[in-house]
Each structure stands twice: as C-alpha cells, then as structure tokens.
CHARMM-style PDB file with segment names, atoms N, HN, CA, C and O in Angstrom:
ATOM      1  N   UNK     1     -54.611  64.014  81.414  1.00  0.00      PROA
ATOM      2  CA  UNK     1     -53.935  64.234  82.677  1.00  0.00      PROA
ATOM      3  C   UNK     1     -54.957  64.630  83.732  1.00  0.00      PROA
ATOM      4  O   UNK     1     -55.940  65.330  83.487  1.00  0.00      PROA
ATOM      5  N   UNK     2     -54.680  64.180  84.803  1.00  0.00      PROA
ATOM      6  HN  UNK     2     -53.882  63.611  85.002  1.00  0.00      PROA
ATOM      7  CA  UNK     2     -55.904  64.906  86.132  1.00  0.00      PROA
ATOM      8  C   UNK     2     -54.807  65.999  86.481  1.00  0.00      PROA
ATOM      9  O   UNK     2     -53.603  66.200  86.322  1.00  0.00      PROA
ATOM     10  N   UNK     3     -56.187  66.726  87.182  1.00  0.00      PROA
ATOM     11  HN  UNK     3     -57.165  66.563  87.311  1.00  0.00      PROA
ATOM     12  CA  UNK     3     -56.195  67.801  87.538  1.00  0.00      PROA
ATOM     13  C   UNK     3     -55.450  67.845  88.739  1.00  0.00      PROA
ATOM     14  O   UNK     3     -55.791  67.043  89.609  1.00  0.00      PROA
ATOM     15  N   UNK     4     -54.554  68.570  88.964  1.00  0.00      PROA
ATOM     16  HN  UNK     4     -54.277  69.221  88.258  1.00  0.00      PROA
ATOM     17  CA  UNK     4     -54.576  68.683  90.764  1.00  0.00      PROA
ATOM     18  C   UNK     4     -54.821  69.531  91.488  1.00  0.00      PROA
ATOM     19  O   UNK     4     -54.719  70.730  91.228  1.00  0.00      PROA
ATOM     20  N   UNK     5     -55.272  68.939  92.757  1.00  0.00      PROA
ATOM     21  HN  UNK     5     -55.355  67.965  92.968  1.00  0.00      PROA
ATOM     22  CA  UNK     5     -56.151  69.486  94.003  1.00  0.00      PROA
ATOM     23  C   UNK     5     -55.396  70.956  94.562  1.00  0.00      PROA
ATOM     24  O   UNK     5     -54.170  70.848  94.595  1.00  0.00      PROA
ATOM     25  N   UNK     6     -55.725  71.792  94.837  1.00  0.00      PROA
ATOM     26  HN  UNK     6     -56.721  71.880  94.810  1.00  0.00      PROA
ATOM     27  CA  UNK     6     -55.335  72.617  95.630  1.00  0.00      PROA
ATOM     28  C   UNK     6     -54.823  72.357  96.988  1.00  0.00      PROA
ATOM     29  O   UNK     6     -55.670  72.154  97.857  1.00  0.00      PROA
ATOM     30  N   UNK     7     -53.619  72.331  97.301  1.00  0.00      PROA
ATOM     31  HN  UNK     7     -52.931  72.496  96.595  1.00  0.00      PROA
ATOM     32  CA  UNK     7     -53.888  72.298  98.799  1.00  0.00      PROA
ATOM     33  C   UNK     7     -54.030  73.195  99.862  1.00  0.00      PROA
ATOM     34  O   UNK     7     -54.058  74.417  99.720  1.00  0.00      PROA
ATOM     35  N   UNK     8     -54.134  72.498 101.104  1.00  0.00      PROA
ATOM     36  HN  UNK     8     -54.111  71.505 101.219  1.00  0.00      PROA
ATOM     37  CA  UNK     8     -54.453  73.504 102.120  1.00  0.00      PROA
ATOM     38  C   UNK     8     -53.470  74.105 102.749  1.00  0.00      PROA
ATOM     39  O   UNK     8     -52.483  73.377 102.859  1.00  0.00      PROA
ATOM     40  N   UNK     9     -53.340  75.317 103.275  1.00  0.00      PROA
ATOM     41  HN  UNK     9     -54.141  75.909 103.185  1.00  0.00      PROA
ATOM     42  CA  UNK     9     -52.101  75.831 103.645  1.00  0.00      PROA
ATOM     43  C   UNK     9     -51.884  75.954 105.466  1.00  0.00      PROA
ATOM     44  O   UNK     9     -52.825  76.396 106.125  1.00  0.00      PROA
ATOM     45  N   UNK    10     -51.165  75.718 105.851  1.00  0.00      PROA
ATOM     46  HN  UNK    10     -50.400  75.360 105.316  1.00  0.00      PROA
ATOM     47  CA  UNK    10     -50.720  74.921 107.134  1.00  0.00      PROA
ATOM     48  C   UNK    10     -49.848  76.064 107.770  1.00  0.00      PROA
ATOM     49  O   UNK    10     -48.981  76.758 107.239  1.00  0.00      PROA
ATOM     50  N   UNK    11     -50.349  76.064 109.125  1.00  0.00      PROA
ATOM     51  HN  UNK    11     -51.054  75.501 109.557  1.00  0.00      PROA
ATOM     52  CA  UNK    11     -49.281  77.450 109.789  1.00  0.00      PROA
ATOM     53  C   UNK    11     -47.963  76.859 110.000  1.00  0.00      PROA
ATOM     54  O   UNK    11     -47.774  75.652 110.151  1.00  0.00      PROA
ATOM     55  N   UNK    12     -46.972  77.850 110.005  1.00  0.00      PROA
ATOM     56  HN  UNK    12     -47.126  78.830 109.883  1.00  0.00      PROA
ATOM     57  CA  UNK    12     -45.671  77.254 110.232  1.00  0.00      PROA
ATOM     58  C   UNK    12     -45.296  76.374 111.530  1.00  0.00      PROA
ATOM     59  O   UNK    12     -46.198  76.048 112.300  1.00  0.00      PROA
ATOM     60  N   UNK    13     -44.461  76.135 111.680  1.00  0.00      PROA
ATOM     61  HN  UNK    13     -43.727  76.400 111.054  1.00  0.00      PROA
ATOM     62  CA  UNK    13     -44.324  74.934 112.823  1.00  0.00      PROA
ATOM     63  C   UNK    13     -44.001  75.891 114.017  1.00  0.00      PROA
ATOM     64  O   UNK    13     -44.132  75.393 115.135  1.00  0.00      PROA
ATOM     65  N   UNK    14     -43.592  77.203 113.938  1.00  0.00      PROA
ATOM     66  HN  UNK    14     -43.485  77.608 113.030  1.00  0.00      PROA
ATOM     67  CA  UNK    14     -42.882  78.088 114.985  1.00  0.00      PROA
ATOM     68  C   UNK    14     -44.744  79.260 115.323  1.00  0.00      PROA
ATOM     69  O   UNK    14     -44.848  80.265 116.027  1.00  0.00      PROA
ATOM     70  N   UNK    15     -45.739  78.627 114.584  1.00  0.00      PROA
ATOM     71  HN  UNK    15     -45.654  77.811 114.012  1.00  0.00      PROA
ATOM     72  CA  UNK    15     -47.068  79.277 115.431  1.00  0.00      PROA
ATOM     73  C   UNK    15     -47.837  78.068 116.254  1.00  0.00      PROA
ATOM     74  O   UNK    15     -48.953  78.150 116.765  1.00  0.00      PROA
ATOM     75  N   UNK    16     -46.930  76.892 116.251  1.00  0.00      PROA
ATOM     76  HN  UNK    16     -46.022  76.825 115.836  1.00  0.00      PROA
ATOM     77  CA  UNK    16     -47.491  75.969 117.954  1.00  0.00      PROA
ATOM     78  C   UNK    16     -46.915  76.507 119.348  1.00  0.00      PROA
ATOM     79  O   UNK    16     -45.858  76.373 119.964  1.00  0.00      PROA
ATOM     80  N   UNK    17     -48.240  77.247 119.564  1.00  0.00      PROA
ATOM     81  HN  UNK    17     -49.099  77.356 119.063  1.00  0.00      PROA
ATOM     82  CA  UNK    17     -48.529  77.623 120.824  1.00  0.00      PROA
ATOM     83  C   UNK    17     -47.332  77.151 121.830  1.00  0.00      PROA
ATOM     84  O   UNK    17     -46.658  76.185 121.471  1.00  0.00      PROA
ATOM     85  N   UNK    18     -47.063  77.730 122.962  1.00  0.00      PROA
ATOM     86  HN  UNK    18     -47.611  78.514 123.254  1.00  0.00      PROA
ATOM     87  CA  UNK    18     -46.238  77.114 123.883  1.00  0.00      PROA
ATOM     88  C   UNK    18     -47.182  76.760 125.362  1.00  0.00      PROA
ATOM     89  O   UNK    18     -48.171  77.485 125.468  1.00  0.00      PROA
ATOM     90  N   UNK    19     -47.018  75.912 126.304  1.00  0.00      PROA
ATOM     91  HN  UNK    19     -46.215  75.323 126.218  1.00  0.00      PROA
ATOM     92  CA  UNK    19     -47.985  76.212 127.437  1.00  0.00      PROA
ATOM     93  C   UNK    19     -47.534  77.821 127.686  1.00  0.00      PROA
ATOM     94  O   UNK    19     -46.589  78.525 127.330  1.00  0.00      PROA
ATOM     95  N   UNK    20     -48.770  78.002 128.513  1.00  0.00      PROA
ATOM     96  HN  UNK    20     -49.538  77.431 128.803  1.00  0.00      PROA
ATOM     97  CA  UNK    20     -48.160  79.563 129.274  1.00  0.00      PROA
ATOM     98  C   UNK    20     -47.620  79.120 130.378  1.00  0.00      PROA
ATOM     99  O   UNK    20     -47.850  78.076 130.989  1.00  0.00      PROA
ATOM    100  N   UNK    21     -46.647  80.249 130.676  1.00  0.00      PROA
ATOM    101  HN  UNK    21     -46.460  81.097 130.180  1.00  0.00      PROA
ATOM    102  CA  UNK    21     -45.586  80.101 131.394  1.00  0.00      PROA
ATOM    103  C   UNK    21     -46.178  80.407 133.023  1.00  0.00      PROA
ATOM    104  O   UNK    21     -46.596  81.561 133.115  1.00  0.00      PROA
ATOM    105  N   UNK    22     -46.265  79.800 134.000  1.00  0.00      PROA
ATOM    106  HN  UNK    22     -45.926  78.863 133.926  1.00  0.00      PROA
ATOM    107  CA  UNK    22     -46.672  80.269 135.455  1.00  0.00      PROA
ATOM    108  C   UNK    22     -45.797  80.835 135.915  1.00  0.00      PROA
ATOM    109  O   UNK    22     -44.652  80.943 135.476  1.00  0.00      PROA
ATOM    110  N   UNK    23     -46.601  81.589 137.589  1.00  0.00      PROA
ATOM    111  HN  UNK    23     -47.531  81.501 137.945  1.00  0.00      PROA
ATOM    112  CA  UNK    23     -45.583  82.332 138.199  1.00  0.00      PROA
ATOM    113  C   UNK    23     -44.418  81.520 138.404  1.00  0.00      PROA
ATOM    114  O   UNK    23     -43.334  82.085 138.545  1.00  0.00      PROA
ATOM    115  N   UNK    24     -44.493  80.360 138.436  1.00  0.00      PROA
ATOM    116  HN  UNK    24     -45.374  79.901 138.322  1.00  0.00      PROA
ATOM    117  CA  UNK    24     -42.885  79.477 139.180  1.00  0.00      PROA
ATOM    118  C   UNK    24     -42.779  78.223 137.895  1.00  0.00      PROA
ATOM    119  O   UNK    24     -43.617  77.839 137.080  1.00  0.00      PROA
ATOM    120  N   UNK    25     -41.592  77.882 138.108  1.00  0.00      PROA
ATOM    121  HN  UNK    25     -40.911  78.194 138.770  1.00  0.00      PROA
ATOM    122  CA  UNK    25     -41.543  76.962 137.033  1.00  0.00      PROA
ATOM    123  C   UNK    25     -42.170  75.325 137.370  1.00  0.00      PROA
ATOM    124  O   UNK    25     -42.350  74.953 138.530  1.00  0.00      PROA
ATOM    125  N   UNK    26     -42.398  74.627 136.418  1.00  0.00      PROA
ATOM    126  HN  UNK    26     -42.252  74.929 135.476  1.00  0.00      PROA
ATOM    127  CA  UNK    26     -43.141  73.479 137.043  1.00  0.00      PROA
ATOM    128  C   UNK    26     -41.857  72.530 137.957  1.00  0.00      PROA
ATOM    129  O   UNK    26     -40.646  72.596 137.744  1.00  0.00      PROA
ATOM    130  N   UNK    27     -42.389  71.879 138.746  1.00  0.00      PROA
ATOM    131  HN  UNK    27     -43.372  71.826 138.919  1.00  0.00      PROA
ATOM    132  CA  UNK    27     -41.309  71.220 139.460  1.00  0.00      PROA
ATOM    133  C   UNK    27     -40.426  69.986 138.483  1.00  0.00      PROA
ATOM    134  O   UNK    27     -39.216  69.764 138.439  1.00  0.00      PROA
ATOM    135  N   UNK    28     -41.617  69.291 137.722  1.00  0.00      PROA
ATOM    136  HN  UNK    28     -42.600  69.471 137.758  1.00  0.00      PROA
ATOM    137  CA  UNK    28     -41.667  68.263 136.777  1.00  0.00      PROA
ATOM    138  C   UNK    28     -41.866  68.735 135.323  1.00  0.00      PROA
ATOM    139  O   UNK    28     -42.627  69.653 135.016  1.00  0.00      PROA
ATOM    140  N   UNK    29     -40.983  67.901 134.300  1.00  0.00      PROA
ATOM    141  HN  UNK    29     -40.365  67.156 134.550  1.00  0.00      PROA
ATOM    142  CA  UNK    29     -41.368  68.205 132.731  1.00  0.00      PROA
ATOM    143  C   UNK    29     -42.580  67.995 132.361  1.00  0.00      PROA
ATOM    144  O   UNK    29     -42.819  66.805 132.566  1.00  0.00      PROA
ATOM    145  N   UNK    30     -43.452  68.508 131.934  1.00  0.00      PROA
ATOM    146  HN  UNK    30     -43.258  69.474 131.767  1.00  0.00      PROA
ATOM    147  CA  UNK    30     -44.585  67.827 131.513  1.00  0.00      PROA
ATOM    148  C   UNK    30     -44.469  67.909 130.150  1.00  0.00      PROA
ATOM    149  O   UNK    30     -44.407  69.069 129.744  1.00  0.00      PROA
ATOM    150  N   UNK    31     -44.396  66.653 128.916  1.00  0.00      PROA
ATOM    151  HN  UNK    31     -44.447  65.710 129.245  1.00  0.00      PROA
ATOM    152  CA  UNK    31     -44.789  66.882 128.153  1.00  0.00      PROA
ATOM    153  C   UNK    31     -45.657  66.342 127.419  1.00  0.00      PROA
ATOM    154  O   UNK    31     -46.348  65.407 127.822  1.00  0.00      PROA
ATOM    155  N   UNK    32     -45.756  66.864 126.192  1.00  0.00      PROA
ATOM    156  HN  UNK    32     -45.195  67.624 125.864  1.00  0.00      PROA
ATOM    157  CA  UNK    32     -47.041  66.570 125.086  1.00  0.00      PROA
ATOM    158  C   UNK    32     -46.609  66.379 123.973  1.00  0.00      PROA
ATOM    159  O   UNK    32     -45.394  66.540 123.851  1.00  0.00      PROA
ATOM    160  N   UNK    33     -47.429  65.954 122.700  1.00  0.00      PROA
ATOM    161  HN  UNK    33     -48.415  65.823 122.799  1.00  0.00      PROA
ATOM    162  CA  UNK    33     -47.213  66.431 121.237  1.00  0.00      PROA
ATOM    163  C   UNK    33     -48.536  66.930 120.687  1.00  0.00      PROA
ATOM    164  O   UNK    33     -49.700  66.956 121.087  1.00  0.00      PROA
ATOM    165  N   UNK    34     -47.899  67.302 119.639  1.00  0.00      PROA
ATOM    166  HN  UNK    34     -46.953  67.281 119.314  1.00  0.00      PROA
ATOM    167  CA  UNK    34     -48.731  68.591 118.281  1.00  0.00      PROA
ATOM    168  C   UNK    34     -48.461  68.247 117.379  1.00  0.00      PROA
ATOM    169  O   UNK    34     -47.369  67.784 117.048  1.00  0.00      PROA
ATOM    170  N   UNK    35     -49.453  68.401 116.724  1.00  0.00      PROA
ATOM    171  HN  UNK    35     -50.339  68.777 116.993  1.00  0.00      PROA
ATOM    172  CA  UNK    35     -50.077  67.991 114.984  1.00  0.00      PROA
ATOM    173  C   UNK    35     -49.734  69.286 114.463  1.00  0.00      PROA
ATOM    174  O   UNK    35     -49.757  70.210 115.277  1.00  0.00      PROA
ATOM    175  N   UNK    36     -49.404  69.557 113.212  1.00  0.00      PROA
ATOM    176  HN  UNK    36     -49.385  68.807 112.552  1.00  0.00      PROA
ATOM    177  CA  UNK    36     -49.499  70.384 112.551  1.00  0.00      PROA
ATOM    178  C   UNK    36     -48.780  69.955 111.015  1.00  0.00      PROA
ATOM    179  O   UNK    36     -47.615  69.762 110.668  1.00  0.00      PROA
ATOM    180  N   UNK    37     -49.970  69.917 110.373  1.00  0.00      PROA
ATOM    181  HN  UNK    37     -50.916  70.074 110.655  1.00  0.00      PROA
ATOM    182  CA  UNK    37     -50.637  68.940 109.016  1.00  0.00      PROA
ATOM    183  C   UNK    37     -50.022  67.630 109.318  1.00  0.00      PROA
ATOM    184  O   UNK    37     -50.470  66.949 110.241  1.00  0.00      PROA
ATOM    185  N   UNK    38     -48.789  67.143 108.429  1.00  0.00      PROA
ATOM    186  HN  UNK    38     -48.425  67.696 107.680  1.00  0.00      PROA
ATOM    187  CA  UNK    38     -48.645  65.753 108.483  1.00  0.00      PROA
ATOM    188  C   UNK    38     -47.148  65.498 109.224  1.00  0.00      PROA
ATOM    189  O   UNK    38     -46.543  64.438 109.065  1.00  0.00      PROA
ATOM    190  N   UNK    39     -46.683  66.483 109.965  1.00  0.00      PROA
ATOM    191  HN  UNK    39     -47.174  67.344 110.095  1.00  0.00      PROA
ATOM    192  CA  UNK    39     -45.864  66.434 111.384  1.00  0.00      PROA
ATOM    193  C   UNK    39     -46.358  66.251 112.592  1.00  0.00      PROA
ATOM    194  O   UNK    39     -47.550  66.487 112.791  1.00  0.00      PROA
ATOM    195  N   UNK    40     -45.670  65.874 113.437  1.00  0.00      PROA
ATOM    196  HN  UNK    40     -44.702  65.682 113.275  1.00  0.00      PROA
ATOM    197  CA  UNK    40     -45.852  65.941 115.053  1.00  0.00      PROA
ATOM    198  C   UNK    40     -44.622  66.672 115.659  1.00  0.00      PROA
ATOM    199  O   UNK    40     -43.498  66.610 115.160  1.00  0.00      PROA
ATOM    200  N   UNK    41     -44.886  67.256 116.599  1.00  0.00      PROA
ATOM    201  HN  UNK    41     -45.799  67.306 117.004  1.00  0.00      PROA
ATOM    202  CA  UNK    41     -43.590  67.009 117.631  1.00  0.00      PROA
ATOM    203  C   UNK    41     -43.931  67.791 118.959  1.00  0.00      PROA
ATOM    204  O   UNK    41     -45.015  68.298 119.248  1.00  0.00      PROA
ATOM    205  N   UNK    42     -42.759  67.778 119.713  1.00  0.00      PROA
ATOM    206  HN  UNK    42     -41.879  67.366 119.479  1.00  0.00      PROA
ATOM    207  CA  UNK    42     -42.984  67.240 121.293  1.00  0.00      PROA
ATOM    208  C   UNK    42     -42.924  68.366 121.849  1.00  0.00      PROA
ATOM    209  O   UNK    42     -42.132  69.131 121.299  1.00  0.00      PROA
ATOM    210  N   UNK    43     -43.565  68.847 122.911  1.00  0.00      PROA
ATOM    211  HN  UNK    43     -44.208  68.225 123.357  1.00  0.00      PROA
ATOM    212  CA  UNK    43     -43.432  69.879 123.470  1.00  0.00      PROA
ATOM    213  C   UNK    43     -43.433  69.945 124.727  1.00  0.00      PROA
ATOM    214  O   UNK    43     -44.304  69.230 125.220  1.00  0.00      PROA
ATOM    215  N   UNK    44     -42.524  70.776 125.804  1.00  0.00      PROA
ATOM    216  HN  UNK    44     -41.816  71.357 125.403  1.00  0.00      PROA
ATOM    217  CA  UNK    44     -42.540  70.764 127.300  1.00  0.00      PROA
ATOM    218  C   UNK    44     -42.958  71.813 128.123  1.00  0.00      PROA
ATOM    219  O   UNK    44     -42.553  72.858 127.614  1.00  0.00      PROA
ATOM    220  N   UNK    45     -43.659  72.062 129.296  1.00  0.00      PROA
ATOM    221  HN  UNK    45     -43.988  71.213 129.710  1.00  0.00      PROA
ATOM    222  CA  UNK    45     -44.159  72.937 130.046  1.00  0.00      PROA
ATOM    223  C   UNK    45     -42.226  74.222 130.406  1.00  0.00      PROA
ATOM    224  O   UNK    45     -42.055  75.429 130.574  1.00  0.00      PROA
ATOM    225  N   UNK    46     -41.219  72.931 130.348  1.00  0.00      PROA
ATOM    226  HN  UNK    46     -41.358  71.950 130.211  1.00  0.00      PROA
ATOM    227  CA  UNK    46     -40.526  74.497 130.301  1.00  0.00      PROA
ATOM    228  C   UNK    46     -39.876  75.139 129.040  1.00  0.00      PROA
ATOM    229  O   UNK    46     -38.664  75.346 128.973  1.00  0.00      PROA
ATOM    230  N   UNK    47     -40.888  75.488 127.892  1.00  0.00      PROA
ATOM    231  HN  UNK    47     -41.873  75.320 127.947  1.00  0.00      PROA
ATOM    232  CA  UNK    47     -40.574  75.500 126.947  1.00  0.00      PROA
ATOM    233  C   UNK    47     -39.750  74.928 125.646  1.00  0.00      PROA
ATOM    234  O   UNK    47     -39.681  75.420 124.520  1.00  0.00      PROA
ATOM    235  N   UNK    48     -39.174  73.784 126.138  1.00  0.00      PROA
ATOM    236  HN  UNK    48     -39.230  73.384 127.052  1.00  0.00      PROA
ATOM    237  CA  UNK    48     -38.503  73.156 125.361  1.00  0.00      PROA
ATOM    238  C   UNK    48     -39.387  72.255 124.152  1.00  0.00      PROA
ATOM    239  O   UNK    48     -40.346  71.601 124.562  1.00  0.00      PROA
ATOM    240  N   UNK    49     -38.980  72.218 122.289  1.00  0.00      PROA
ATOM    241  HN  UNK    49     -38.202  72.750 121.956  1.00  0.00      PROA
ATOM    242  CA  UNK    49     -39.906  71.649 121.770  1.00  0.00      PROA
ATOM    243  C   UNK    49     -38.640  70.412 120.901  1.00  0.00      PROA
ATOM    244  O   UNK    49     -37.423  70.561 120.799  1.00  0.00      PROA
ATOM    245  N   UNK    50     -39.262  69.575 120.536  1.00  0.00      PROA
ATOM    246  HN  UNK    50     -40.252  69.454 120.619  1.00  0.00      PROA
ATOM    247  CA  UNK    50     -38.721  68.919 119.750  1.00  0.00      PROA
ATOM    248  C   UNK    50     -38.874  68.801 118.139  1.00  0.00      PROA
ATOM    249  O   UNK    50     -39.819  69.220 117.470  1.00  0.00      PROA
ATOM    250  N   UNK    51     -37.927  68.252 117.765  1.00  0.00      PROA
ATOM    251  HN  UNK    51     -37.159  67.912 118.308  1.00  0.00      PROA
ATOM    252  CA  UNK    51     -37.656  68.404 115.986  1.00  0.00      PROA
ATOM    253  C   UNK    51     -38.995  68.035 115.466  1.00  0.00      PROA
ATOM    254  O   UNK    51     -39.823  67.389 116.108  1.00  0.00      PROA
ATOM    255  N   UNK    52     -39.154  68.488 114.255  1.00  0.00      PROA
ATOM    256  HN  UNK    52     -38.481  69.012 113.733  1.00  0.00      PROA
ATOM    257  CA  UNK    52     -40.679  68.171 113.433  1.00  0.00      PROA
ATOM    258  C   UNK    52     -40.876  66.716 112.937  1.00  0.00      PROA
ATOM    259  O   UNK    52     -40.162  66.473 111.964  1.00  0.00      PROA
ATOM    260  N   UNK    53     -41.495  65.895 113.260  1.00  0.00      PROA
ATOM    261  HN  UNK    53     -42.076  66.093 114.050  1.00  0.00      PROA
ATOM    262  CA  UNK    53     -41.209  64.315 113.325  1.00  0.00      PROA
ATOM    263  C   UNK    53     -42.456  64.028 112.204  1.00  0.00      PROA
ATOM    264  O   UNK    53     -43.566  64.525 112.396  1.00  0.00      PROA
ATOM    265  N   UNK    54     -42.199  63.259 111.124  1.00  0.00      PROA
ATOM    266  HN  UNK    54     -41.297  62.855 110.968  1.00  0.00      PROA
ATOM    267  CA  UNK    54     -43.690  62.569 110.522  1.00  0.00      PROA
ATOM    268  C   UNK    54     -44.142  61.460 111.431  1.00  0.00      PROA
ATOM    269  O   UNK    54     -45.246  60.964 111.206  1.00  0.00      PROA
ATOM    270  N   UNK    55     -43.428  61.020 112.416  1.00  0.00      PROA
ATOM    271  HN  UNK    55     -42.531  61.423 112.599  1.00  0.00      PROA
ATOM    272  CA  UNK    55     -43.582  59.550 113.018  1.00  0.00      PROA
ATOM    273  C   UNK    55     -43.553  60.376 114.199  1.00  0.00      PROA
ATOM    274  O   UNK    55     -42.677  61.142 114.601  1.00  0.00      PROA
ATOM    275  N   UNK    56     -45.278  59.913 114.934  1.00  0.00      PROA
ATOM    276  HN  UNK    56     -45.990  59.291 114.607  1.00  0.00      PROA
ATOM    277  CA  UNK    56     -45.724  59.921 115.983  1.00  0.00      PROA
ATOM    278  C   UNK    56     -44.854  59.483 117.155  1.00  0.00      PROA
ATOM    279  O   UNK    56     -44.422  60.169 118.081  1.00  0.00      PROA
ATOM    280  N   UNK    57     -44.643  57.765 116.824  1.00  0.00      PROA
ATOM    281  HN  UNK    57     -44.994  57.208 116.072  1.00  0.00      PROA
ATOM    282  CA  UNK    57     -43.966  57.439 117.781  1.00  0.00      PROA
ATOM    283  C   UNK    57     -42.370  57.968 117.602  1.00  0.00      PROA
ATOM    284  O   UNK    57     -41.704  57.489 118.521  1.00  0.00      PROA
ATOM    285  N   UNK    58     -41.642  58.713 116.804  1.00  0.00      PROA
ATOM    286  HN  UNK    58     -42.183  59.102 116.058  1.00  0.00      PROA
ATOM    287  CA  UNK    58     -40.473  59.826 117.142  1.00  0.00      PROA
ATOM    288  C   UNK    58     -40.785  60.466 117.913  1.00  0.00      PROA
ATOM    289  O   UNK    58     -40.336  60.222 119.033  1.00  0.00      PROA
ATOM    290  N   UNK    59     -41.517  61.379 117.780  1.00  0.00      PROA
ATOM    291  HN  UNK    59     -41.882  61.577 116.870  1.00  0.00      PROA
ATOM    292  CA  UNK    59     -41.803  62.778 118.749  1.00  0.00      PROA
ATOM    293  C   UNK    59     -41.944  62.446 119.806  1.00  0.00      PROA
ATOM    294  O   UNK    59     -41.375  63.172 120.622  1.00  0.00      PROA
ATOM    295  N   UNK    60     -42.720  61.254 120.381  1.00  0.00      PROA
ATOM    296  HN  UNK    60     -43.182  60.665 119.718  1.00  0.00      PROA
ATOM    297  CA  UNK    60     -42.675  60.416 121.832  1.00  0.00      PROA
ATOM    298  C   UNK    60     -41.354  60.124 122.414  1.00  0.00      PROA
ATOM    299  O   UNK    60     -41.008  60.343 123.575  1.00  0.00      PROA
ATOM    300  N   UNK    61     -40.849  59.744 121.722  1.00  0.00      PROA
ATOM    301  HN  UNK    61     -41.130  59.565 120.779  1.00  0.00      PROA
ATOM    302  CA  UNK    61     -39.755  59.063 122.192  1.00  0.00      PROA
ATOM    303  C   UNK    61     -38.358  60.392 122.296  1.00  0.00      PROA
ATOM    304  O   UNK    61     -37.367  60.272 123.016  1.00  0.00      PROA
ATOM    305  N   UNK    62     -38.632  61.522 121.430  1.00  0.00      PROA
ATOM    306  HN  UNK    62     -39.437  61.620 120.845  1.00  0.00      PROA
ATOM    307  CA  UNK    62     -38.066  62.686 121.663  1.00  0.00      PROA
ATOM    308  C   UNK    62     -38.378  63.358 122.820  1.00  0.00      PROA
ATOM    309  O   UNK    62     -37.486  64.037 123.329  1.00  0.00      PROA
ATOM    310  N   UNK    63     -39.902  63.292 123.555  1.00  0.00      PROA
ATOM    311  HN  UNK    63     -40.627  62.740 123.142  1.00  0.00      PROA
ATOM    312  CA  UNK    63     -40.146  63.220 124.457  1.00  0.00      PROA
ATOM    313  C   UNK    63     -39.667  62.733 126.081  1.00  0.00      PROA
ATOM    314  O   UNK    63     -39.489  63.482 127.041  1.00  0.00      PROA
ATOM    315  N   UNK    64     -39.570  61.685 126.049  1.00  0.00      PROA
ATOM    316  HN  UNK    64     -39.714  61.076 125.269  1.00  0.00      PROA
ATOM    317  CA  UNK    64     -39.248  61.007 126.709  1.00  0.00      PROA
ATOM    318  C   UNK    64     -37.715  61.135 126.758  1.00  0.00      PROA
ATOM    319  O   UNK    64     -37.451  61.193 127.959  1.00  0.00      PROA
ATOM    320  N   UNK    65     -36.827  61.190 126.207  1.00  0.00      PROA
ATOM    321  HN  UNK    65     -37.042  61.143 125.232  1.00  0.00      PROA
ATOM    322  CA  UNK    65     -35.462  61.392 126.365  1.00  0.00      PROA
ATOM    323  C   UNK    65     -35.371  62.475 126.523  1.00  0.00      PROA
ATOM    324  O   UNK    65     -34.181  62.671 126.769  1.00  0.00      PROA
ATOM    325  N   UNK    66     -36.203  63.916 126.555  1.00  0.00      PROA
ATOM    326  HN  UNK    66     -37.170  63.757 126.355  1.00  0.00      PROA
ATOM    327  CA  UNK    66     -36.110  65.350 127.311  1.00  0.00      PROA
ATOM    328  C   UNK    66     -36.071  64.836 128.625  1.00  0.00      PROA
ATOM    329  O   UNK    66     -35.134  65.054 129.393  1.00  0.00      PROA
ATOM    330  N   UNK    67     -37.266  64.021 128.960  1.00  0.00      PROA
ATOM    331  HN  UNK    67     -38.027  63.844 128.336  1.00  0.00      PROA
ATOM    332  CA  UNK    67     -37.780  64.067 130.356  1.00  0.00      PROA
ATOM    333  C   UNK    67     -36.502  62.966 131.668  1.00  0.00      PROA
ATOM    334  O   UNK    67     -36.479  62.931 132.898  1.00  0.00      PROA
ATOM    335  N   UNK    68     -35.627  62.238 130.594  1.00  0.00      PROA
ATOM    336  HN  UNK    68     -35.646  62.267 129.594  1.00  0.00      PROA
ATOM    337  CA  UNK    68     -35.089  61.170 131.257  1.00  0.00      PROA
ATOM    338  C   UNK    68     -33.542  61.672 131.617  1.00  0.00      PROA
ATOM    339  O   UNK    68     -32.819  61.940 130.658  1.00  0.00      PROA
ATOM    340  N   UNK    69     -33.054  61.797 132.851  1.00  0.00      PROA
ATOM    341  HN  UNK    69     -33.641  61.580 133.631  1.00  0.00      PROA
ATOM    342  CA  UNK    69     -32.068  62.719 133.293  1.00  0.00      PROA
ATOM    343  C   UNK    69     -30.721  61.883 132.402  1.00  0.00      PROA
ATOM    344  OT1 UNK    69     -29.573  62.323 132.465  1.00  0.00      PROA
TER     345      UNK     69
END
C-alpha cells in the first residue's frame, strides 16, 4: 500500500480578509475573487461575499449577478 501524504492545512473560508471599509461607501460594487486552497469565491467592496465555488468561472458569474441590478 502507499503511503499517504500529509496534507496542508488551509484557513477557514470566514479568515478571507474583507476590503477595508472607507469613510463613505463606494459609489459602485467593486468586485473580486479569492483562492483559498481548492475554492474560490467572490467578494465586494460593500462587504458582500459569495458561496465557496470550486469553479472559478462560478464565483465570476456570482459576481456579476451581485453587481447586475
């Protein structure tokens, strides 16, 4: 039998950073995504984040339907 590898241990999904918050709120959503091990997901300048996605292009597109009125 092989051996198995140790793995590496991964911070929880609730220690991705948020932007910091400015004196005023942004006028516009800005968002982004975050890695954290073999998830992504989406995150917005007014704190809003999206579900933990293995698929890149999810978290985009979770993205994008925050941002689309």
């Amino acid at each position: 039998m092989d051996s198995h590898t140790k793995a590496s241990l991964v911070p929880p999904l609730e220690a991705v950073p948020f932007p910091r918050p400015t004196e005023r709120p942004p006028a516009e959503h800005d968002t982004s995504t975050a890695e954290r091990g073999s998830f992504c997901l989406a995150l917005c300048t007014c704190g809003w984040r999206g579900p933990a996605r293995r698929s890149r292009d999810l978290a985009r597109k979770d993205a994008t339907r925050h941002t689309s009125p």
